[in-house]
DRENGU-111866 format. One record per residue (C-alpha): residue number from 1; y negated, x, z negated. Coordinates in Angstrom, 1 decimal, padded with zeros to 4 digits. Layout:
BEGIN
[site NUM; [Y; X; Z]]
...
//
This chain:
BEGIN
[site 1; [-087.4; 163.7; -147.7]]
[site 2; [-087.8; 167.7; -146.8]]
[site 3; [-085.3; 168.6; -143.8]]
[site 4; [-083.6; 172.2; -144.3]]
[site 5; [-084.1; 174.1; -141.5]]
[site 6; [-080.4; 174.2; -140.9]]
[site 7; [-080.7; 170.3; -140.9]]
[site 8; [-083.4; 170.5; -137.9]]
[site 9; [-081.6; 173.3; -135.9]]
[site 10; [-077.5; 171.3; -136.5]]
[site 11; [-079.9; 168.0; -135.1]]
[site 12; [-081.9; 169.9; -132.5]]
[site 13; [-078.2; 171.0; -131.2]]
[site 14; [-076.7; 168.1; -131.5]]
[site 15; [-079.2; 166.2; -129.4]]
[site 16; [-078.6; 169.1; -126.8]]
[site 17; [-075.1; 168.4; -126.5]]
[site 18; [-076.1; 164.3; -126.7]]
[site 19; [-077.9; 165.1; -123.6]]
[site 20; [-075.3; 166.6; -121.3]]
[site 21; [-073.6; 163.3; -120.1]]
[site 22; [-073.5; 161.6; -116.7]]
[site 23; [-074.4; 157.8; -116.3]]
[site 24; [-074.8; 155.5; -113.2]]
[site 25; [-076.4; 156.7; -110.4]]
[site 26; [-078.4; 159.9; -112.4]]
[site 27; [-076.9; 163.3; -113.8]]
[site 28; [-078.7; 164.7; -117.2]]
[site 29; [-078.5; 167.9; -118.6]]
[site 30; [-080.6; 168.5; -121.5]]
[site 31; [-081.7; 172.0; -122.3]]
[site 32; [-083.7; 173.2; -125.2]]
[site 33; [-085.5; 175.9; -124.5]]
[site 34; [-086.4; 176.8; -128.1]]
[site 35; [-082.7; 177.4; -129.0]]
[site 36; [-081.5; 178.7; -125.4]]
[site 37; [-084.5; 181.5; -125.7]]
[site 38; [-083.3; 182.8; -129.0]]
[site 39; [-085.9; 185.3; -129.1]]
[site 40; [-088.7; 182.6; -128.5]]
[site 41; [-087.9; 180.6; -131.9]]
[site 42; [-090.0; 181.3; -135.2]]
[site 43; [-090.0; 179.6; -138.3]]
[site 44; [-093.3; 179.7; -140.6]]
[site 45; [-093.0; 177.7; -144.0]]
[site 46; [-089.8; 175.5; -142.9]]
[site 47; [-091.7; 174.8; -139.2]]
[site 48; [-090.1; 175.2; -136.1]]
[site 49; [-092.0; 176.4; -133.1]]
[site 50; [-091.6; 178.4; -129.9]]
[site 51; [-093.6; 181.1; -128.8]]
[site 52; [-094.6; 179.0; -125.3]]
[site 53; [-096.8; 176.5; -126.5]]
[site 54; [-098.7; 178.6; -128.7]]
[site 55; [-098.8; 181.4; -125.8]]
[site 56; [-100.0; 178.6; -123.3]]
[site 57; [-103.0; 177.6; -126.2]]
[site 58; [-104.0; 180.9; -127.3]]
[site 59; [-105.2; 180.8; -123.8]]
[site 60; [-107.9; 178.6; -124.3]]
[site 61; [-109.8; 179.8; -127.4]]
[site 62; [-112.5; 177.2; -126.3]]
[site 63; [-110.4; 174.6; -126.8]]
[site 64; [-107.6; 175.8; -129.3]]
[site 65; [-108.9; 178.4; -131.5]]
[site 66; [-109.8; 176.9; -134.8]]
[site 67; [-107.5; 174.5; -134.0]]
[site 68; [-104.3; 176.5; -134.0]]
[site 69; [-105.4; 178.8; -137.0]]
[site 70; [-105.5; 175.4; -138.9]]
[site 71; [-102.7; 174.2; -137.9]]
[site 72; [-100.9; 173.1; -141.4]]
[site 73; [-104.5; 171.8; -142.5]]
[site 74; [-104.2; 169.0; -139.4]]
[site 75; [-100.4; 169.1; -139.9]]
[site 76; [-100.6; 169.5; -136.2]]
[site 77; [-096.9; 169.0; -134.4]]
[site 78; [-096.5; 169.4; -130.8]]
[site 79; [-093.1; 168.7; -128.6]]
[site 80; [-093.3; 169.4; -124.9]]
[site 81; [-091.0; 168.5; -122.3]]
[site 82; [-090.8; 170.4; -119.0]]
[site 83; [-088.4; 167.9; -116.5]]
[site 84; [-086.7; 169.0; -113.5]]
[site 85; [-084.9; 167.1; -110.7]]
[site 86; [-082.0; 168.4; -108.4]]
[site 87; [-081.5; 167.8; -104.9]]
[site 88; [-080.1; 164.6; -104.6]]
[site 89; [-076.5; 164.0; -102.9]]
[site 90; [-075.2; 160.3; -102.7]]
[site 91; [-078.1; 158.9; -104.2]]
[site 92; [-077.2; 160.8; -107.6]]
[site 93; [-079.8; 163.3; -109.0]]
[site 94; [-079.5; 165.3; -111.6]]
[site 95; [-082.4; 166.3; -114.1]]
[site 96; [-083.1; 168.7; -116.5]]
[site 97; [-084.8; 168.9; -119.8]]
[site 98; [-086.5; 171.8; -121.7]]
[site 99; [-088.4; 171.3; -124.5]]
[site 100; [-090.5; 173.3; -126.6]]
[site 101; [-092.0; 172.6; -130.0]]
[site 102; [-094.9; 174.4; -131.6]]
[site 103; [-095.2; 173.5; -135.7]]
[site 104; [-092.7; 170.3; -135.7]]
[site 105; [-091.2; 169.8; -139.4]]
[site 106; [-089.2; 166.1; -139.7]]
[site 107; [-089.9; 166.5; -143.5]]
[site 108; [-093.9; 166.6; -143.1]]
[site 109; [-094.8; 163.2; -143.3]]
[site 110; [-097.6; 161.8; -141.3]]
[site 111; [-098.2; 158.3; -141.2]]
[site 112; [-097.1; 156.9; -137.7]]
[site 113; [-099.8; 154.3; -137.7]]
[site 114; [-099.3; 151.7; -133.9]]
[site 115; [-096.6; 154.3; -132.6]]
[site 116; [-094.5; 152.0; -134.7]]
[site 117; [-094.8; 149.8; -131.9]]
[site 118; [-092.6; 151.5; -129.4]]
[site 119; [-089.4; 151.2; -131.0]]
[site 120; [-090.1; 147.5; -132.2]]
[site 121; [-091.1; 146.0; -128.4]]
[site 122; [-088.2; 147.8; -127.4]]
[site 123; [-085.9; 146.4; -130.3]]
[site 124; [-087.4; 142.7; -129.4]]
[site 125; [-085.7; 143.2; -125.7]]
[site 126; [-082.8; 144.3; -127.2]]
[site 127; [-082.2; 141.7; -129.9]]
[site 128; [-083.0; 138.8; -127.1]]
[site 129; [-079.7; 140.2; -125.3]]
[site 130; [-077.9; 140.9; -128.2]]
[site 131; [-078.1; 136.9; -129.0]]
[site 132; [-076.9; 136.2; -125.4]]
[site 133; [-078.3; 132.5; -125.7]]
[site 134; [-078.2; 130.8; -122.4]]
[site 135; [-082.3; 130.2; -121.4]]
[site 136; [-083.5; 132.4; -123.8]]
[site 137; [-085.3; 135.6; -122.7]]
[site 138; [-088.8; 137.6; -123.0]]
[site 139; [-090.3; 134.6; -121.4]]
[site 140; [-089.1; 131.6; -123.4]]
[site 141; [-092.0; 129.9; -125.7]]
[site 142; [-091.8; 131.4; -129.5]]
[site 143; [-093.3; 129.4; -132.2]]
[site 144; [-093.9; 131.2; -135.1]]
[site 145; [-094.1; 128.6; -138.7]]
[site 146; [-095.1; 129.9; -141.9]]
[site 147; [-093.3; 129.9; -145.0]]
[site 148; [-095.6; 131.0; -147.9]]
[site 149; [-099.6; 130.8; -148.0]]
[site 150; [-099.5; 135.0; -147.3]]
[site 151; [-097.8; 133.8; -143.6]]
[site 152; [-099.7; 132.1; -140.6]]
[site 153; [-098.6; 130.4; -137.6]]
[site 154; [-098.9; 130.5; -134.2]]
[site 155; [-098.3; 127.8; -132.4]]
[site 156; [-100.2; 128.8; -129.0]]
[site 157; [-101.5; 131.8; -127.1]]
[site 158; [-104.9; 131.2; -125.5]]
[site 159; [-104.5; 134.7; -123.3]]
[site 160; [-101.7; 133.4; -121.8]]
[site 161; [-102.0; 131.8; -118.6]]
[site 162; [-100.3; 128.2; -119.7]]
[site 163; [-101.0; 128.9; -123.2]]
[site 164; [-097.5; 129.5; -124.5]]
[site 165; [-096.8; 132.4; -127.0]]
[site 166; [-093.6; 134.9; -126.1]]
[site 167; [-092.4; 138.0; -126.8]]
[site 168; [-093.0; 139.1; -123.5]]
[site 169; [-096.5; 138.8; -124.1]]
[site 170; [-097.0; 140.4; -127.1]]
[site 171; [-095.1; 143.4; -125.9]]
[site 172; [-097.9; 143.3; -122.8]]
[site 173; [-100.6; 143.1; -125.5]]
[site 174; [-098.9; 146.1; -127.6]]
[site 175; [-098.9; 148.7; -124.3]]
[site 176; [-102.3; 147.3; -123.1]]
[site 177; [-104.8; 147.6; -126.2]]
[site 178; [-102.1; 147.8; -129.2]]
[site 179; [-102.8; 144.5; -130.4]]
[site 180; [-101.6; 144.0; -134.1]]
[site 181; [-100.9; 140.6; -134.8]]
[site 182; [-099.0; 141.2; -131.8]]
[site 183; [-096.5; 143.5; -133.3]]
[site 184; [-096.7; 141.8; -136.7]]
[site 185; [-095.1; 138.8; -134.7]]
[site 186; [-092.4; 141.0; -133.5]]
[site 187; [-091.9; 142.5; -136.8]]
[site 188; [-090.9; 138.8; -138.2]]
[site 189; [-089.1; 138.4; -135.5]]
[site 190; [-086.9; 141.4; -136.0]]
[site 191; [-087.0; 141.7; -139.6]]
[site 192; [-086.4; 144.8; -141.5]]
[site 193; [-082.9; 145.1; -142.0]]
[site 194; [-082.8; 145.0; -138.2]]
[site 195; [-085.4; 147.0; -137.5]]
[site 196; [-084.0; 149.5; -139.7]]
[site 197; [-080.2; 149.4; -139.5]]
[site 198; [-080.3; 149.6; -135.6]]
[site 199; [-082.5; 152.2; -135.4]]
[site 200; [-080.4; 154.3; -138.4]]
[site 201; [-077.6; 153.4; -136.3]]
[site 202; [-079.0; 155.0; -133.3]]
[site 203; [-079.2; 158.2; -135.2]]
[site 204; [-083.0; 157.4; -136.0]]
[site 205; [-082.0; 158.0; -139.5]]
[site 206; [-085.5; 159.4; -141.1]]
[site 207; [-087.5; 156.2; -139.7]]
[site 208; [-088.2; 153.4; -141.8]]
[site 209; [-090.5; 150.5; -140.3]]
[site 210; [-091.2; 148.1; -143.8]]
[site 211; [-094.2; 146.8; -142.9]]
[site 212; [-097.3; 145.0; -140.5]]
[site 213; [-100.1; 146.0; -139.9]]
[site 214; [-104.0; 145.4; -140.2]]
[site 215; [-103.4; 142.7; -143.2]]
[site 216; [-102.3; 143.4; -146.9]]
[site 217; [-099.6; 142.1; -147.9]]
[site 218; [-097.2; 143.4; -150.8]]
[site 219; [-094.0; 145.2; -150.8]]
[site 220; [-092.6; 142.0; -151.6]]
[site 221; [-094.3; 140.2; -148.7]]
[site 222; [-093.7; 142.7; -146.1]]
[site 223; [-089.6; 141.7; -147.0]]
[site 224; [-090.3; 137.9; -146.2]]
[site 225; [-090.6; 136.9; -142.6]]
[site 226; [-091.7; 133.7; -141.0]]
[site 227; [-089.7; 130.9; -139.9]]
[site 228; [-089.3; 131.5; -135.7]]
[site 229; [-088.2; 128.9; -133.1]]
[site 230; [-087.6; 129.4; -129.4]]
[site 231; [-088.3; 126.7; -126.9]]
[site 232; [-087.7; 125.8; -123.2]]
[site 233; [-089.9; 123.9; -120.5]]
[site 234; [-088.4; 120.5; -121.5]]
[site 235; [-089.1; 121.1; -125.0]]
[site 236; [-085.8; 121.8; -126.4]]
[site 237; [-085.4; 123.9; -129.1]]
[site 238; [-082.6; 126.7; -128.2]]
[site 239; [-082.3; 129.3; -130.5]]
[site 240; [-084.1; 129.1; -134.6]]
[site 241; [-084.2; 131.8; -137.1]]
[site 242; [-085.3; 130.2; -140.6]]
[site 243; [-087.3; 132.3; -142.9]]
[site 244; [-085.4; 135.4; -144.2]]
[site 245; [-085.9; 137.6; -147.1]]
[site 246; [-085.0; 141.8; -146.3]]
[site 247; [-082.5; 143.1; -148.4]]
[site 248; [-083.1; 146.7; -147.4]]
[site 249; [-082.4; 149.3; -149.6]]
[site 250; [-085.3; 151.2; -149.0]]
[site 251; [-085.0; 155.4; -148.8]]
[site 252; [-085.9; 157.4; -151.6]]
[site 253; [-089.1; 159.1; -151.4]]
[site 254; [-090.1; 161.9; -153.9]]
[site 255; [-094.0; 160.4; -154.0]]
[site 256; [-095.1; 163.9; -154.3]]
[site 257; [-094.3; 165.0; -151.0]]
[site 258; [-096.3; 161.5; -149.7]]
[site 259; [-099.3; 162.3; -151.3]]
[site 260; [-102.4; 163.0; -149.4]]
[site 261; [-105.9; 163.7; -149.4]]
[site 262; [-108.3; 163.9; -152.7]]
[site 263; [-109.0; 160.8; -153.0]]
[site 264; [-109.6; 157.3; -151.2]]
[site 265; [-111.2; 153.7; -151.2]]
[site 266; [-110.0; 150.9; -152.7]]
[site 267; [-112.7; 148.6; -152.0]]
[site 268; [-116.0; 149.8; -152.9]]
[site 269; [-114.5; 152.3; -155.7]]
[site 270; [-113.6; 156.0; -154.8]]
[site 271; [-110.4; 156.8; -156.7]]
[site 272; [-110.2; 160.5; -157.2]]
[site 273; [-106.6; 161.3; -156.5]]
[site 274; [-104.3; 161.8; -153.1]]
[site 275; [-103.4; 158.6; -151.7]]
[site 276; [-100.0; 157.6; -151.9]]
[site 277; [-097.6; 156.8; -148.4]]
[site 278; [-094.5; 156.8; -150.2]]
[site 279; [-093.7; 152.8; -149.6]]
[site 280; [-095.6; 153.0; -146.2]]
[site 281; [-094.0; 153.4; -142.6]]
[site 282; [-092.6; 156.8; -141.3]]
[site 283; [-091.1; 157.6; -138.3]]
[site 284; [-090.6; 161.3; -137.4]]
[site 285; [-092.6; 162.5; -134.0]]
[site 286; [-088.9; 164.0; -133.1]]
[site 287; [-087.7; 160.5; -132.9]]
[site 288; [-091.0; 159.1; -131.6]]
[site 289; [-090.5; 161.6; -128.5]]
[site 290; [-087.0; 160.7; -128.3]]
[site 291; [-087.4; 156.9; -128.6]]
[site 292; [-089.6; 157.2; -125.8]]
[site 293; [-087.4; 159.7; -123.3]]
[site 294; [-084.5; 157.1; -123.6]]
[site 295; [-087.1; 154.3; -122.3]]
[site 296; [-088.8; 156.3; -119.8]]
[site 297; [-084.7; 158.5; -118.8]]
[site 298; [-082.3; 155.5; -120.1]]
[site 299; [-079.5; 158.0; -118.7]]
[site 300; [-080.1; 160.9; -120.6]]
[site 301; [-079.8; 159.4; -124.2]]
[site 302; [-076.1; 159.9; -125.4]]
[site 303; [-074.5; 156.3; -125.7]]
[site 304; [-074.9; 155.7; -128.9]]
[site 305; [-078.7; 156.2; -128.7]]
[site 306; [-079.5; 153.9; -125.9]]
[site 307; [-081.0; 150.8; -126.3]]
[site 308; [-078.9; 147.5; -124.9]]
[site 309; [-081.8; 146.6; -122.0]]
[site 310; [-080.9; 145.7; -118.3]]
[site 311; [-082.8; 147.2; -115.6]]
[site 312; [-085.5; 144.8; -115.4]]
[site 313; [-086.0; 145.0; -119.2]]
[site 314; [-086.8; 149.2; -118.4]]
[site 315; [-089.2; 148.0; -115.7]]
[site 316; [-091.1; 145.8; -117.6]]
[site 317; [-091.7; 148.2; -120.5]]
[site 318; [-093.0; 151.2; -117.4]]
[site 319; [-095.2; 148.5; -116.2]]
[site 320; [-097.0; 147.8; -119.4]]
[site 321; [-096.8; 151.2; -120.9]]
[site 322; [-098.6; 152.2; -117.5]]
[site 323; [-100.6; 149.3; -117.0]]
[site 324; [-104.7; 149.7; -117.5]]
[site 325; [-106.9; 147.0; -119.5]]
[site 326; [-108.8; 146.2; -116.8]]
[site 327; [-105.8; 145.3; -114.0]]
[site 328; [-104.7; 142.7; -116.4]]
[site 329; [-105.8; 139.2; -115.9]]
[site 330; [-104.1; 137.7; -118.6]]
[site 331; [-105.0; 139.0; -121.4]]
[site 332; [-109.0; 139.3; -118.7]]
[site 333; [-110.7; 142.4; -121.1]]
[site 334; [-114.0; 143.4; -121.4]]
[site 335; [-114.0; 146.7; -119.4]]
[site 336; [-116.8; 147.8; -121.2]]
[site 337; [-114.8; 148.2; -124.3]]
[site 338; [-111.2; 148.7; -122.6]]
[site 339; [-111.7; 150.9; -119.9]]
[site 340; [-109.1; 152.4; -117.3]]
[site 341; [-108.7; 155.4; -120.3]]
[site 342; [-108.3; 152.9; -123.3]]
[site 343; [-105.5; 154.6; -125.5]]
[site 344; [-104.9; 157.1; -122.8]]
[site 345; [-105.7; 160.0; -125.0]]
[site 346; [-103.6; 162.8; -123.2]]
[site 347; [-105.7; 163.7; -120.3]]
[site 348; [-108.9; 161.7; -121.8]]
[site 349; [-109.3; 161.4; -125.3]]
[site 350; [-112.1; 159.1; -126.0]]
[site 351; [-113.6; 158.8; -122.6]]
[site 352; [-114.6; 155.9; -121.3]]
[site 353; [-113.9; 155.6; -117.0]]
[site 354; [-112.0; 155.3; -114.4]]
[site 355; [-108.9; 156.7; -114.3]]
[site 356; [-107.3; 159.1; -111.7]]
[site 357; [-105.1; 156.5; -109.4]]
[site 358; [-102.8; 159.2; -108.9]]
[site 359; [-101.5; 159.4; -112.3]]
[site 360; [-100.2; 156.8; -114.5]]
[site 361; [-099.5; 158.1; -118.4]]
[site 362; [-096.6; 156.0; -120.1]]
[site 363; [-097.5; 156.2; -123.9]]
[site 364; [-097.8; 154.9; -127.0]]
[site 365; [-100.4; 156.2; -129.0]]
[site 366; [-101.5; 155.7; -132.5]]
[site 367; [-104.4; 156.4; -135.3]]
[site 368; [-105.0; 155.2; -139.2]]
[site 369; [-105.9; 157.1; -142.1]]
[site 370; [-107.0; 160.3; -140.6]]
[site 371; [-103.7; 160.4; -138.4]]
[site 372; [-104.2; 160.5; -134.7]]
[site 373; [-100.7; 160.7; -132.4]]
[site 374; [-100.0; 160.0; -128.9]]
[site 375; [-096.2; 160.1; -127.2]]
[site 376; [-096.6; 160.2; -123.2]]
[site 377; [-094.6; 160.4; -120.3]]
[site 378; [-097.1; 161.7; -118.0]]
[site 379; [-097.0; 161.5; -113.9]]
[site 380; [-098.5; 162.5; -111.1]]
[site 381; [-097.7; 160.3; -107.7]]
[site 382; [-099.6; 162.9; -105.6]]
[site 383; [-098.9; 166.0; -106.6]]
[site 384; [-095.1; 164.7; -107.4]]
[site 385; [-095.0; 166.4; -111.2]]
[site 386; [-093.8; 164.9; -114.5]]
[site 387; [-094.0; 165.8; -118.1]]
[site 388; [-093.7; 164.7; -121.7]]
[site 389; [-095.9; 165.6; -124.3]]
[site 390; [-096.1; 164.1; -128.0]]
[site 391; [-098.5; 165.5; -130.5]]
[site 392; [-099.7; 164.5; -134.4]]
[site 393; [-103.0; 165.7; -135.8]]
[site 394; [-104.7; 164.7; -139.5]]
[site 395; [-108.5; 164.6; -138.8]]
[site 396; [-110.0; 163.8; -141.6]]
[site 397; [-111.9; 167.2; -143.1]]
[site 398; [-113.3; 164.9; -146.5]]
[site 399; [-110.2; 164.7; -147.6]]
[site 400; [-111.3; 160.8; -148.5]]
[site 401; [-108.4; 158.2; -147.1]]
[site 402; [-110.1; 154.5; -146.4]]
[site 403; [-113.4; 155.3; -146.2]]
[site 404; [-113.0; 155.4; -142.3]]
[site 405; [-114.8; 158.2; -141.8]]
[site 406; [-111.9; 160.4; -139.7]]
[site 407; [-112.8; 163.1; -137.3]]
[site 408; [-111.0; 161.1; -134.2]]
[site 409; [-114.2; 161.5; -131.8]]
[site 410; [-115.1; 165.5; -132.8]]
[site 411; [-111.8; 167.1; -133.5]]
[site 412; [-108.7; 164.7; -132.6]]
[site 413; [-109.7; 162.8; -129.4]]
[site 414; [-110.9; 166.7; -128.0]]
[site 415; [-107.9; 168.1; -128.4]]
[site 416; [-105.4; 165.5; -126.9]]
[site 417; [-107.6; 165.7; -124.0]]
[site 418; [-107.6; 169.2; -123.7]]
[site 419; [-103.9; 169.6; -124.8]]
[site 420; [-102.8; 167.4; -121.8]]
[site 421; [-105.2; 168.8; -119.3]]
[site 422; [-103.8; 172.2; -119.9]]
[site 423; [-100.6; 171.3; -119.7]]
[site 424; [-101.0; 169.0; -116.8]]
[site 425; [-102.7; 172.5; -114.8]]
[site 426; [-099.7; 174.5; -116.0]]
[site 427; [-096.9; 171.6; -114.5]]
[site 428; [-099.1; 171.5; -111.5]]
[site 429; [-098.5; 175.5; -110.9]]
[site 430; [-095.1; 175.9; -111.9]]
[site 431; [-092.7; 176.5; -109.6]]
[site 432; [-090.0; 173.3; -108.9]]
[site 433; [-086.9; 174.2; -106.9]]
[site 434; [-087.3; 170.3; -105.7]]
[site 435; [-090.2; 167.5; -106.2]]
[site 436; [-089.9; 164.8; -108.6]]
[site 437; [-088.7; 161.3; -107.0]]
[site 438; [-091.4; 159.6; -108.7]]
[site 439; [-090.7; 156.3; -106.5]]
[site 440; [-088.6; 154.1; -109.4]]
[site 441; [-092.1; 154.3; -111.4]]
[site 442; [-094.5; 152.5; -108.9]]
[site 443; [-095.3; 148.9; -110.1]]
[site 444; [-097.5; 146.4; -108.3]]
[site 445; [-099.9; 145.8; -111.2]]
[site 446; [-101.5; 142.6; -110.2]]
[site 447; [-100.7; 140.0; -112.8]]
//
């Protein structure tokens, strides 16, 4: 589905307006610097961008240069979020929000790939309290059974430190090395017609989750999910969900505008035409970056876009979305291969190190077929600065889908690094009227 331009700018305002709302203990105000600016706003071809971003890139010809001059090539999308706190008074702060977008179009597709994720660990917490079941939680045992010879069954978790499989450690697992049988376990869980109808609900109305990941199953397949059953310590069974079938009326795509590439594998056979996304998952990076602000700023998502988690549920997404491999004993990784930087890529792309202790990045990144995308909360407990950056990029200059033969590690892993370092030297040189309170986002990360 193609957005109008008047569609993008009535939701871009809308969300502005969302934003302006008071909750708790914390005052938001939301301001959009791309529409408040008049001036700074172009549109190119249906995309919406502000003059900042591109002005802050051009900067760097080193890094940016080709880049930026193929920007619809890489269907390269960029939002940016500048955040500023007010002095505090009676323990309520207020905090500000200016965004600016460089080449963001809802109606260019680009497959979302593990970013997918996000909204589903956060849906998981959210469905547990929905239920309200007395003894059930994130922590209760969760047998998954199998219905079908395409479904397996897990029945114990050796990563876990007694063994028992829950949903709060597969959401660990997603944030720490975006483990996929973890998600698809959450995906049956949910099921689509959840999935889907909450987040449409939510106002997420262009995203459509209709399928796991990492195994091939059918359209029809992807609709059935497993048989679940929650246990406690005595081995009572307190809540069961029997295998369902999705009903979802899925949205209609015009395949044309989901084809891409020149051709791709299937198997060991090249098949010389685009490859076709049209029954695959979308999510918008609007609603990605969005998604991701109400986790990390539950207050400054309007009420009707805020997810039904408690204050510990918040706490343990920051911890995992901040957490590094190596601090976690349970899953214990090889630090060889999951280093301090695994999935980190704002700040270090592909590197493989330690990590500056003075910043923790809050993401969830992404990359399949040729897409490469990354949605951070980024902060800095030292300097006292915060920022959100979320960014899409196609790297795959054959043109050939499946063959995996992407340009992650020469053109897409580069730039994220160098995208969030320049951004990270610009927040640490602009001027703040106050510090950020970064102190609600330290975790003790021994587990």
């Amino acid at each position: 589905m193609k957005i109008s331009p008047a569609c993008f700018t009535a939701f871009i305002a809308t969300a502005i307006i969302a934003g302006c709302i008071s909750s708790g203990q914390v005052s938001i105000t939301t301001v959009n610097s791309s529409f408040v600016d008049k001036p700074s706003l172009i549109m190119h071809n249906g995309n919406f961008s502000d003059t900042f971003i591109y002005s802050l890139l051009s900067k760097y010809p080193q890094y940016f240069d080709s880049v930026l001059s193929r920007k619809d090539e890489l269907k390269l999308q960029i939002i940016y979020t500048q955040i500023d706190r007010g002095k505090k008074d009676k323990d309520k702060e207020k905090i500000s929000f200016t965004d600016h977008y460089f080449n963001v179009d809802p109606g260019n597709y680009f497959y979302p790939a593990s970013t997918v994720k996000l909204p589903v660990a956060v849906l998981a917490l959210q469905k547990l309290n929905e239920l309200g079941i007395p003894g059930l939680n994130k922590n209760s045992t969760m047998i998954t059974g199998a219905d079908g010879d395409e479904q397996t069954e897990v029945l114990n978790d050796p990563t876990t430190p007694d063994g028992r499989p829950t949903i709060a450690h597969y959401i660990k697992k997603i944030f720490l090395v975006s483990d996929n049988d973890a998600f698809n376990r959450l995906y049956e869980f949910l099921g689509q017609e959840y999935i889907n109808s909450t987040l449409h609900k939510m106002g997420y109305t262009d995203a459509e989750i209709i399928h796991r990941l990492n195994i091939s199953l059918s359209e029809e397949e992807n609709r059935l999910t497993n048989p679940v059953r929650f246990i406690d310590s005595s081995g009572r069974t307190i809540y069961e969900q029997p295998a369902a079938k999705s009903k979802l009326i899925y949205e209609s795509r015009d395949p044309a505008n989901y084809r891409i590439g020149k051709g791709f594998m299937r198997g060991t056979e090249l098949v010389k035409e685009p490859f076709d996304f049209s029954k695959k998952n979308r999510v918008p990076l609007q609603d990605l970056h969005n998604i991701l602000r109400s986790i990390i700023f539950p207050e400054a998502a309007a009420v009707g876009q805020r997810f039904d988690l408690g204050k510990d549920d918040y706490e343990f997404l920051h911890k995992y979305m901040s957490m590094m491999p190596p601090e976690s004993r349970f899953p214990s990784y090889d630090t060889a291969e999951y280093p301090d930087t695994y999935v980190k890529f704002m700040l270090y792309g592909a590197e493989k190190g330690t990590a500056d202790p003075a910043i923790r990045i809050f993401n969830k990144p992404g990359d399949a077929y040729g897409f490469l995308i990354d949605v951070a909360y980024i902060a800095d407990f030292k300097n006292n600065i915060e920022f959100m950056v979320s960014a899409v990029m196609y790297c795959n200059s054959d043109g050939i889908l499946n063959d995996d033969k992407y340009d992650y590690k020469t053109l897409g892993y580069p730039f994220f690094k160098h995208l969030g370092q320049v951004l990270y030297e610009y927040e640490l040189k602009r001027q703040r009227k106050y510090p950020a309170d970064l102190s609600g986002f330290r975790y003790s990360y021994k587990d």
